[in-house]
C-alpha positions, 0 to 999 in steps of 0.5 A, a space after each residue: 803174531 798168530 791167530 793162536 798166539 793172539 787167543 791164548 795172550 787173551 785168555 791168559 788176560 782175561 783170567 790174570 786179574 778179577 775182573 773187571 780191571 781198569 789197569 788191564 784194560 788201559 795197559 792191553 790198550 797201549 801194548 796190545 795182548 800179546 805185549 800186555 801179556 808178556 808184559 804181566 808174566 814177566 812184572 815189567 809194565 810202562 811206567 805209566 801201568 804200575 797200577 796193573 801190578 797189584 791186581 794180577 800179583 796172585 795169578 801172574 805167574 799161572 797161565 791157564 790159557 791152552 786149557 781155558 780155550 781147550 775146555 771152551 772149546 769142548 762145550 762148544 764156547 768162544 772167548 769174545 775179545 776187544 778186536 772181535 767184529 761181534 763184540 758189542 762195543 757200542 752196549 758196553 760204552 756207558 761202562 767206560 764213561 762217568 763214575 762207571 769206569 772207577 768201578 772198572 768199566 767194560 769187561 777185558 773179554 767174554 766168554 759167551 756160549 751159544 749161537 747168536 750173534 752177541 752184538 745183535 743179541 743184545 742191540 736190541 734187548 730188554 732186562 728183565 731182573 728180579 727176586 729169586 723167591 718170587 712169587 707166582 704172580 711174578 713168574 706169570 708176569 715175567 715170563 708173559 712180559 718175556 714172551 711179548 718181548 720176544 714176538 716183537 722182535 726183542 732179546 730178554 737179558 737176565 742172570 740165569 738165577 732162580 726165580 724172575 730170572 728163570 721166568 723171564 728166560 723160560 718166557 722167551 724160550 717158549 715164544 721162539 725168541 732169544 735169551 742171553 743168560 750173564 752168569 757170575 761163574 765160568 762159562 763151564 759152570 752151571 749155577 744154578 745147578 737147578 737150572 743146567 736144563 735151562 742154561 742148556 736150552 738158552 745155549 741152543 739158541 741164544 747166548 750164555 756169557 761171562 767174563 769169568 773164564 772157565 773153572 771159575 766158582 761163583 761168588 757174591 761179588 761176582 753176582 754184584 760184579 754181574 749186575 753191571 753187564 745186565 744193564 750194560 746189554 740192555 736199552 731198558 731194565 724192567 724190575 718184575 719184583 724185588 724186596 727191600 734189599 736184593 740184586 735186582 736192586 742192585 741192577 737197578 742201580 747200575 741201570 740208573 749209573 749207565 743211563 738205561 730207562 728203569 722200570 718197575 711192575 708194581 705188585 701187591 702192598 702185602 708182598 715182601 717180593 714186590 717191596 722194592 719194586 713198589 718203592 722204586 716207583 713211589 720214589 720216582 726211580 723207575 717207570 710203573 710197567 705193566 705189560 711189554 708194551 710199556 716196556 717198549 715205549 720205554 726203550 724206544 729211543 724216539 719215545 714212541 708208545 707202541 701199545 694198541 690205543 684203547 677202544 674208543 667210546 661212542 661218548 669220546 667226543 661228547 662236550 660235557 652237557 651232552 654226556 651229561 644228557 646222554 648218561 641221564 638217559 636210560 638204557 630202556 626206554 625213553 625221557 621227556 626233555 623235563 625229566 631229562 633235565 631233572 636227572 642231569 641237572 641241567 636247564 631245559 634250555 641246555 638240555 634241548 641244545 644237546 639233543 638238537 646236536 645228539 638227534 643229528 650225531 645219532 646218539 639219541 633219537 626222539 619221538 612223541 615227546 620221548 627221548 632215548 638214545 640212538 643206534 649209534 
């Protein structure tokens, strides 16, 4: 078998049947492409694959692939396969596991466009998903969160639509960083057309990926179909906005089905775009995440919280009677012990044994009867 004998059995498999399908995937498992491809042209499966017939029926006989490669090829795209070093197995694992693989689990192959490396790309990525008609708010959140996420070292996965999507992508666009658009078409395809600058852009230095072959139109389904990819390349989902019923939930709920950590930005009661993500958190579905360093600590495997500790105060370490003692002082000026102890309610006996242990901590300092707080 050839190196193009090998390339066009996957990309006639990668188009024979909507993906994502199970049967195929089991059946290019045991025969290989080429015998698997063979074995649908000519509809004389194992025994054990009748359940591959029903699904390539309609395109058995229509074998696209010499085109599909030339017109990849002309746009400077690549079908990543099952035998591909850069395929990102160990991301796509959950999709073959649990009730995941009755929905089809890991993609046949893809189509991805772009220099980066897939398997390095998205072993070390963030999703960040949402509603197409967000708000301004949410386009700043994204697309700042995006751009942390990016000079920490992190991909941003997203769908390429409008909206949070775009956002986020643009974010890590402008930080340097690379991005990796799923779309729900061809790889060929530009959906949205608005966002042809943008997918461009993405393609220059990160990664476009499908596994829809070219010339494929998008549709509702493959946008839900998507969603599970989204997860899949991710070590955690973030939620930017989301209204009560929308993709973004519907990549949520994948993230939930694989096992990624789910998060959410909580937004503004009033806003039909924060909606969802607002209920995701109230439910207890997904983490409250408010910057990118919140979204690391989720990701993390160890569970480290990788954002700055806050500034100490000098009152940190204070027991309870001393920072009583400390507050009741004024910024100017000075107390006596009796006063001090009426503003803290507290007894003068208490009251003389925190300032004895604030004189030698610095935080007070006395003179002439007089008490006030000290330099440090």
């Amino acid at each position: 078998m050839t190196d193009d004998q090998a390339a066009r059995a996957w990309a006639y498999l990668a188009a024979v049947a909507e993906p994502p399908c199970a049967a195929l995937i089991a059946l290019v498992a045991e025969l290989g492409p080429l015998g698997a491809a063979a074995a649908v042209r000519s509809r004389k499966v194992p025994a054990a694959h009748r359940g591959v017939l029903a699904p390539t029926q309609a395109r058995a006989a229509t074998d696209t692939a010499a085109e599909d490669l030339a017109r990849c090829e002309r746009i400077g795209a690549r079908l990543l396969t099952r035998d591909d070093p850069d395929w990102p197995g160990w991301q796509l694992l959950a999709l073959d596991q649990a009730d995941s693989a009755a929905r089809g689990g890991a993609p046949l192959a893809l189509w991805v466009r772009g220099p980066a490396s897939c398997g390095d790309a998205v072993g070390r990525s963030m999703a960040l998903v949402g509603s197409r008609a967000s708000s301004s708010y949410g386009d700043h959140v994204a697309g700042a969160m995006a751009a942390a996420l990016a000079d920490e070292g992190w991909s941003v996965v997203s769908g390429g639509a409008y909206g949070i999507d775009g956002a986020a992508h643009r974010g890590a666009l402008g930080a340097g960083g690379t991005t990796v658009a799923v779309l729900a078409c061809g790889i060929d395809r530009t959906y949205p057309s608005g966002h042809a600058q943008l997918l461009h852009r993405i393609a220059e230095t990160g990664l476009v990926v499908s596994e829809y072959p070219p010339g494929t139109s998008a549709a509702k389904h493959r946008f839900l179909t998507r969603n599970r990819l989204v997860a899949a390349f991710s070590s955690a989902v973030i939620v930017v906005e989301a209204g009560r019923r929308s993709g973004a939930a519907n990549t949520a709920a994948w993230a939930k089905r694989l096992g990624r950590p789910l998060g959410a930005v909580p937004g503004s009661v009033t806003s039909a775009t924060s909606v969802g993500a607002n209920a995701m958190i109230a439910d207890g579905d997904a983490v409250l995440v408010a910057d990118s360093g919140a979204a690391i600590s989720l990701a993390s495997p160890d569970g480290c919280d990788t954002r700055e500790a806050a500034p100490r105060r000098r009152t940190d370490d204070l027991r309870p009677d001393q920072l009583r003692v400390v507050e009741a002082l004024p910024a100017r000026g000075g107390l006596t012990v009796d006063e001090i102890a009426f503003a803290a309610g507290l007894p003068i006996d208490d009251v003389l044994r925190a300032l004895a242990a604030l004189d030698l901590s610095g935080h007070v300092a006395g003179s002439d009867g007089t008490w006030r707080l000290g330099a440090r």
